[in-house]
C-alpha positions as CSV (number, residue, x, y, z in Angstrom):
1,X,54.5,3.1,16.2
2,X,55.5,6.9,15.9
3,X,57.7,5.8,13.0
4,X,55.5,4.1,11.2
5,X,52.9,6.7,10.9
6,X,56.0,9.1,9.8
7,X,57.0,7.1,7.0
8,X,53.0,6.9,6.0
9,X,52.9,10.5,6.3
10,X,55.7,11.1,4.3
11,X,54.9,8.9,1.6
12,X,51.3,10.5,1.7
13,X,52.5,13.9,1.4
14,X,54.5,12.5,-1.9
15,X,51.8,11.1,-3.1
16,X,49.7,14.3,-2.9
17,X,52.5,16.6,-3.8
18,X,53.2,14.3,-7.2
19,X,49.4,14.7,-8.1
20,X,48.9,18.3,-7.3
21,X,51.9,18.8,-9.7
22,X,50.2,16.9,-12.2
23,X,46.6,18.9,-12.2
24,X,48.9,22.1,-12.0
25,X,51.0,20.8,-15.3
26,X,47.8,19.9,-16.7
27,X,46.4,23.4,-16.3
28,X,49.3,24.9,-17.8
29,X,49.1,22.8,-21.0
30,X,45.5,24.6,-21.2
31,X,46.7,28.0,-21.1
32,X,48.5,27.2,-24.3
33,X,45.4,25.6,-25.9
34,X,43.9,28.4,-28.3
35,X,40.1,29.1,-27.5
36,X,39.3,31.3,-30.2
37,X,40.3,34.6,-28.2
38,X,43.4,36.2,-27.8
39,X,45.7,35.0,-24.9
40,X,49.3,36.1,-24.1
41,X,49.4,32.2,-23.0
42,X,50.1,31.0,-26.3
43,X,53.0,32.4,-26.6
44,X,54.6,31.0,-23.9
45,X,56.5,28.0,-25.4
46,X,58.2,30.0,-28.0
47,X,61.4,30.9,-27.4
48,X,63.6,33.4,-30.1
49,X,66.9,33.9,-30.1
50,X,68.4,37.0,-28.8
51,X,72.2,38.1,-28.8
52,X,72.6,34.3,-28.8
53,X,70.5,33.0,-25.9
54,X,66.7,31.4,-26.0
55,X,64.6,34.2,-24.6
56,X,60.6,33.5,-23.8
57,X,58.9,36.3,-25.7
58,X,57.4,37.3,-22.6
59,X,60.8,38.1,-21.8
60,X,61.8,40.6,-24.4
61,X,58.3,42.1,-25.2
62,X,55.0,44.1,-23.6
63,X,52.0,41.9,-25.2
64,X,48.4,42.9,-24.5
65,X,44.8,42.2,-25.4
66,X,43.3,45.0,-26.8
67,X,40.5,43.0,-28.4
68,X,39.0,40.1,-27.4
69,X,41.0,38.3,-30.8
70,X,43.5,40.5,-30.9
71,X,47.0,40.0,-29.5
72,X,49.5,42.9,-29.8
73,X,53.0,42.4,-28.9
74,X,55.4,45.6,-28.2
75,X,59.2,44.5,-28.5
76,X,60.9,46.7,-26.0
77,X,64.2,46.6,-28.2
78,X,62.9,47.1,-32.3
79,X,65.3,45.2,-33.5
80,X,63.9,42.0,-32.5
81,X,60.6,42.9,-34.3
82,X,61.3,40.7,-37.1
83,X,63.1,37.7,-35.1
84,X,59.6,37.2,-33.0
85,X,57.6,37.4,-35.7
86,X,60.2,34.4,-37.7
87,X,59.9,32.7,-33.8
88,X,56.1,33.3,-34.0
89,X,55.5,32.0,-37.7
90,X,57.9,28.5,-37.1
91,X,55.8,27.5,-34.2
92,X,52.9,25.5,-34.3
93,X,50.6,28.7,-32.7
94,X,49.1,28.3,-36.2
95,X,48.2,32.4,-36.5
96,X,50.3,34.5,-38.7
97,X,51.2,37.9,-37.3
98,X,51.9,41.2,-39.3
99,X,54.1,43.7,-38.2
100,X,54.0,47.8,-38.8
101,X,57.5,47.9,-37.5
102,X,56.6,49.0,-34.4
103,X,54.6,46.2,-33.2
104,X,53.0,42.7,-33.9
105,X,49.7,41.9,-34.4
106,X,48.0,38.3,-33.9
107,X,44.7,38.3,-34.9
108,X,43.1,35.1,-33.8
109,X,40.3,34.2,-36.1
110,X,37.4,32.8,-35.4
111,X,37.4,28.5,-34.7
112,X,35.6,26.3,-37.1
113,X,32.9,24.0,-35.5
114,X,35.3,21.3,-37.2
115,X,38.2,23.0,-35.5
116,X,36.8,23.5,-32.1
117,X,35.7,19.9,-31.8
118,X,39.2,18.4,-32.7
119,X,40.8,20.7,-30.1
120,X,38.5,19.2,-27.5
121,X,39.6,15.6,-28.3
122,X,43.3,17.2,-28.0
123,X,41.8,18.4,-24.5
124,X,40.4,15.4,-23.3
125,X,43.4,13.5,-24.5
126,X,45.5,15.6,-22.3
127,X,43.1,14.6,-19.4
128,X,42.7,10.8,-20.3
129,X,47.1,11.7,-19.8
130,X,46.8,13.1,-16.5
131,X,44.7,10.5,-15.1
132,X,46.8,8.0,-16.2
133,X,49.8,10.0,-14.7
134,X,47.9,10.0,-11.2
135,X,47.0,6.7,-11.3
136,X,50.9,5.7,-11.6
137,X,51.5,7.7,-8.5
138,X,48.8,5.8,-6.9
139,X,50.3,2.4,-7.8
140,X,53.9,3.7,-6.5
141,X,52.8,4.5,-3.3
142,X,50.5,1.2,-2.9
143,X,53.6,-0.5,-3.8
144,X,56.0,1.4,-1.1
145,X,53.2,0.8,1.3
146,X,53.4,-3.0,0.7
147,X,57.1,-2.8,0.9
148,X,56.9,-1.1,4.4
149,X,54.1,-3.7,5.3
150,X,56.2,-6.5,4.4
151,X,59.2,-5.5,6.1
152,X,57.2,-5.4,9.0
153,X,57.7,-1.8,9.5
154,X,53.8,-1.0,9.4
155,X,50.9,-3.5,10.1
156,X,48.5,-4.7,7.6
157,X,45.4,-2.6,9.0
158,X,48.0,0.6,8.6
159,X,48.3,-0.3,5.2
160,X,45.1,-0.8,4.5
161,X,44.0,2.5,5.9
162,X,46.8,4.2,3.8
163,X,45.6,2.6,0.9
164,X,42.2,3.4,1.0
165,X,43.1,7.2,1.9
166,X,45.8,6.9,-1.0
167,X,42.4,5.6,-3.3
168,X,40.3,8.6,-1.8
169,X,43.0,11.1,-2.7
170,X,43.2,9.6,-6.5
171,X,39.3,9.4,-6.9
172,X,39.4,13.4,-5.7
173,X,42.3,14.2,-8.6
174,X,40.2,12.3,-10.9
175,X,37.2,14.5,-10.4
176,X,39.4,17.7,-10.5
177,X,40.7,16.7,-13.7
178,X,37.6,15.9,-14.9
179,X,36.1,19.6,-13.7
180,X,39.1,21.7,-15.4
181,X,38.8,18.9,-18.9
182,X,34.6,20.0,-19.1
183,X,35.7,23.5,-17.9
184,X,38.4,23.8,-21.4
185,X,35.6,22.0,-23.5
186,X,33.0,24.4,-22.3
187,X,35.6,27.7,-23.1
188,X,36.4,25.8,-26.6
189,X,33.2,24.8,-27.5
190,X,31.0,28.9,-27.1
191,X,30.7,30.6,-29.8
């Protein structure tokens, strides 16, 4: 008996761990998402190339807000200056940033009502994504469960229980999803 509830545990704590990491990924992918102010986030998926390695510009650089649409970035070696702006203007950031030679300035301009809308369908496509990636860690651990039932190594009520609190935990993702999807929306959407 002490096993069985061992390997339900385990796969429970699988199951949970999986979709945590899938809310937390989906988080990230909304730093990144441009809101009409100025975040240091959105720079996070370029890389440049510096004394031939792929540095993060975070990295290689002091960046600060010091406007609510302005980004400024402060390379602590000047001559990178002009490879992060090259980095900055080849990804899809979609802001073009000018450079005094010191530093580099993003201004973010202000989003379209046009613009703002088609980010939020990008936003609640990354959601529909995320539910769709919890639901497949549901249907894994339903399936292992079965296995374990079938082998005989739990009983049929234990799965059942373990299902249901496996359906619980999924419902509960859902909704957290759902809350950080309307919370984007809502940051996209003021003006």
């Amino acid at each position: 008996m002490q096993n069985e509830n061992t390997d339900i545990s385990r796969l429970m704590e699988e199951s949970t761990k999986k979709m945590a990491e899938t809310i937390s990924a989906l988080k990230s992918e909304f730093l990144t998402v441009r809101a009409g102010r100025a975040s240091a986030s959105v720079l996070d998926k370029i890389k440049v190339d510096y004394y031939g390695s792929r540095v993060h510009i975070k990295e290689m650089a002091n960046i600060s807000v010091p406007e609510p649409r302005v980004l400024l970035i402060s390379p602590w070696d000047a001559s990178s200056l002009n490879t992060i702006v090259k980095a900055i203007q080849s990804s899809d950031v979609g802001i073009n940033p000018s450079s005094d030679g010191k530093v580099i300035r993003m201004v973010f301009p202000e989003l379209t009502e046009e613009r703002r809308k088609e980010i939020v369908k990008h936003v609640k496509r990354y959601g529909d994504e995320a539910k769709i990636a919890i639901r497949s860690v549901r249907r894994d651990m339903n399936e292992k469960l079965k296995k374990l039932e079938k082998d005989k190594l739990i009983s049929e009520d234990e799965m059942k229980r373990a299902e249901d609190e496996n359906q619980k935990q999924t419902d509960n993702c859902t909704k957290d999803i759902d809350k950080v999807v309307s919370e984007k929306e809502k940051e996209i959407l003021e003006f």
